[in-house]
C-alpha positions, 0 to 999 in steps of 0.5 A: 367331221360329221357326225355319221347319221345312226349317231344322231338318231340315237343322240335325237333319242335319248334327247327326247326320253330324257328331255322335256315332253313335247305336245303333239303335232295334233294339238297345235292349232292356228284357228278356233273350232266350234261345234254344234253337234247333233242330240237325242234320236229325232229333230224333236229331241234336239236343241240345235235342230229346226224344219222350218224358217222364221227370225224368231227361231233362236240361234243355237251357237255362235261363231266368228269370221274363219273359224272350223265350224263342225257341224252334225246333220240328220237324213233329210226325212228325220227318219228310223231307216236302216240297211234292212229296211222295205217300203213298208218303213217308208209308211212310217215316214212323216213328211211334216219333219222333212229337212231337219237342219243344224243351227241356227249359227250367230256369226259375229259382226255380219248384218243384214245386207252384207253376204255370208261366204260359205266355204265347204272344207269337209264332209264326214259321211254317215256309213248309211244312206238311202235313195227312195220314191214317195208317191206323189213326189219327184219329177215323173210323179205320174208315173211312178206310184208306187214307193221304192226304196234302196238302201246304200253301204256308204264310204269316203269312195263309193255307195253300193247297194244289195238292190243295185247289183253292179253299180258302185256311185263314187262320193261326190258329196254336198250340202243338199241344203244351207243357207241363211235366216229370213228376215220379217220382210222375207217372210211377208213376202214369200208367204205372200207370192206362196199364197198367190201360186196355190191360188192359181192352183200351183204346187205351193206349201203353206206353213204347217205347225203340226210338225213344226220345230222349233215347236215354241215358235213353230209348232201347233201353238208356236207363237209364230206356227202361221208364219214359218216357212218350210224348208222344202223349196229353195229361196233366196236364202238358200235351203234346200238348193241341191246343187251337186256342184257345190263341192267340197273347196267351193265358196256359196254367197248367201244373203244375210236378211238379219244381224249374224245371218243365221247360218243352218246346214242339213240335208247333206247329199252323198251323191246326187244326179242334175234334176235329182229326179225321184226326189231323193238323192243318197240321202245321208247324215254327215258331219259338215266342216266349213268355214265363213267370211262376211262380205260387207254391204254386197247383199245390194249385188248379191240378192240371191245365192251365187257360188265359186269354185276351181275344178270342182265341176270338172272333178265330177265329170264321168270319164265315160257316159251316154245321153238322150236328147230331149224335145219338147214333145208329148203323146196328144190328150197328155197335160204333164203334171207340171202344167196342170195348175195352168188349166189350158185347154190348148195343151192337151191336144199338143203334140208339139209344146213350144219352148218348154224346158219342162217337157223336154226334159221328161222326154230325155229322161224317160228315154234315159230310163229306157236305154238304162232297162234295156242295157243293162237289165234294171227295172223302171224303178232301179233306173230311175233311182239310178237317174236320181243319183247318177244322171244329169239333166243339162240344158242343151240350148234355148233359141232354136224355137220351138224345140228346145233341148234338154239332155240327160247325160248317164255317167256309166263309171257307176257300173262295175263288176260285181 
């Protein structure tokens, strides 16, 4: 007969106050974790940190194919920021340390041409985040002037914010920036096309020591401060992409320009909008967990990043939301900020850009910025934080000449009562 069920609970029990100790279920592991952790309070005072790129930056660990690799980022200004913080902490601010990252990490038997998988498995948020316009910086620098700032109470559901009444903006967290060392080619070549747009009177930022880390090669008497590359535009390498779509469970194929690829991760993004157009999105320190595979000699096929994913991109989609429809219109005697370094006198007059991307997207997000006023009662600057992180700039279509469209499309899921 079987025995009745109390029997055998009480037969498992005194089996295991009797028997021997079982490890617990915590410490049965079926693959290897490295860890590169964060050290001291800034960039500066870090070993595992650097802010600028060159192959001669040392790597600071190493890893093999498939393993945990748990890695601690800083906010992407390297900054003292705090739930009280005001603009005037912004002054503060040295954007030479901008986009501190984690790493560089040897992962053993990559080379250069193969290409560095990236799968994001985890991201850990720091309970502190913050959105902010610098003048000077972001998509409608001509009009915002003035520096702004909101400071964000983060968890693993929603960032709120003292000033963002009424708004609560669901994780949707990424990496803002990874990617993969530059090798010596790279470097002659970026440098150079750089050098060629800031001639031309193009936004283009040279290497700049003061700041630079790792300061031995990359600072003030680094011996490579004339070649290191800033982390602030994306390249083919990857850096600074923030692309809200690669997701937690998405896979991100990079490059691998030197033997064990040098892979870095930083700037890590609690949520971010499509354009990401004050510059900022809720900027975050986090933990990072991914894993990596090598994908032999396909750096001839993939010369530049490329991603896949499954649902990810639906995951994010709102439930509810409004859009603008942009076109490439604009008040005569206006030359857009981002045409200035083109230097035409034919732009100026125009009321009527023909396909332009660019112009047409300022369109939908300044009347974005207008329906979100006029709705629901924040001030031109809270919107355009707001766009920043929860308005996505979609490209509508691109062959109905001269206008094409650009759309912004506001999840209104973020707005909730208070």
């Amino acid at each position: 007969m079987t025995p009745p069920i109390r029997s055998l609970i009480l037969s498992a029990t005194l089996i295991g106050l009797t028997g021997p100790a079982l490890a617990d279920t915590t410490e049965v592991k079926w693959r290897e974790t490295v860890r590169v952790d964060k050290a001291g309070e800034h960039c500066v005072d870090d070993p595992n940190c650097f802010n600028r790129y060159h192959p001669e930056i040392p790597m600071v660990a190493r890893a093999n194919p498939g393993d945990l690799i748990i890695i601690e980022t800083r906010d992407a200004l390297d900054s003292d920021l705090t739930l009280d913080s005001t603009v005037d902490d912004l002054a503060a601010v040295d954007l030479n340390f901008v986009h501190p990252m984690t790493g560089p990490i040897h992962i053993e038997g990559a080379e250069a041409g193969d290409v560095l998988a990236i799968t994001l498995e985890d991201i850990e948020p720091d309970q502190y985040g913050y959105t902010v316009i610098v003048p000077g910086f972001g998509f409608l620098r001509d009009e915002f002037t003035e520096p702004h700032i909101v400071n964000w109470r983060l968890s693993r559901t929603h960032a709120v914010s003292d000033q963002m009444p009424g708004v609560a903006v669901p994780y949707e967290a990424f990496m803002g920036s990874v990617g993969t060392m530059p090798g010596p080619d790279e470097v002659s070549t970026w440098l150079a096309r750089e050098a060629q747009l800031a001639a031309v009177g193009g936004i283009a930022l040279p290497p700049q020591p003061i700041g630079g880390l790792p300061a031995e090669v990359c600072g003030p008497n680094g011996s490579h401060k004339d070649e290191c590359l800033r982390t602030v535009p994306p390249r083919e390498n990857g850096g600074n992409m923030d692309v809200q779509q690669m997701q937690i469970g998405t896979t991100l194929l990079v490059p691998c320009f030197i033997d064990g690829c040098g892979l870095f991760v930083g700037d890590v993004h609690y949520a971010q909008g499509d354009g990401e157009v004050s510059g900022t999105a809720i900027e975050m320190g986090a933990v990072v967990a991914l894993r990596t595979e090598i994908r032999k000699g396909e750096g001839a096929n993939i010369t530049a990043p490329e991603v896949e994913g499954t649902t990810q991109i639906k995951d994010i989609e709102p439930s509810k939301f409004y859009q603008t429809v942009g076109l490439p219109l604009k008040p005569a005697g206006e030359i857009p900020p981002t045409h200035e370094y083109l230097s035409s006198d034919v732009i100026a007059d125009l009321t009527n850009m023909s396909e332009d991307l660019m112009v047409a997207a300022r369109d939908a997000l300044g009347r974005m910025l207008d329906y979100i006023e006029r709705e629901y009662g924040l001030t031109r600057e809270q919107a355009y934080i707001l766009a920043s992180v929860a308005v996505d700039l979609r490209i509508g279509q691109v062959v109905d000449v001269p206008n094409y469209v650009v759309t912004a499309v506001l999840n209104e899921d973020v707005f909730v009562d208070e």
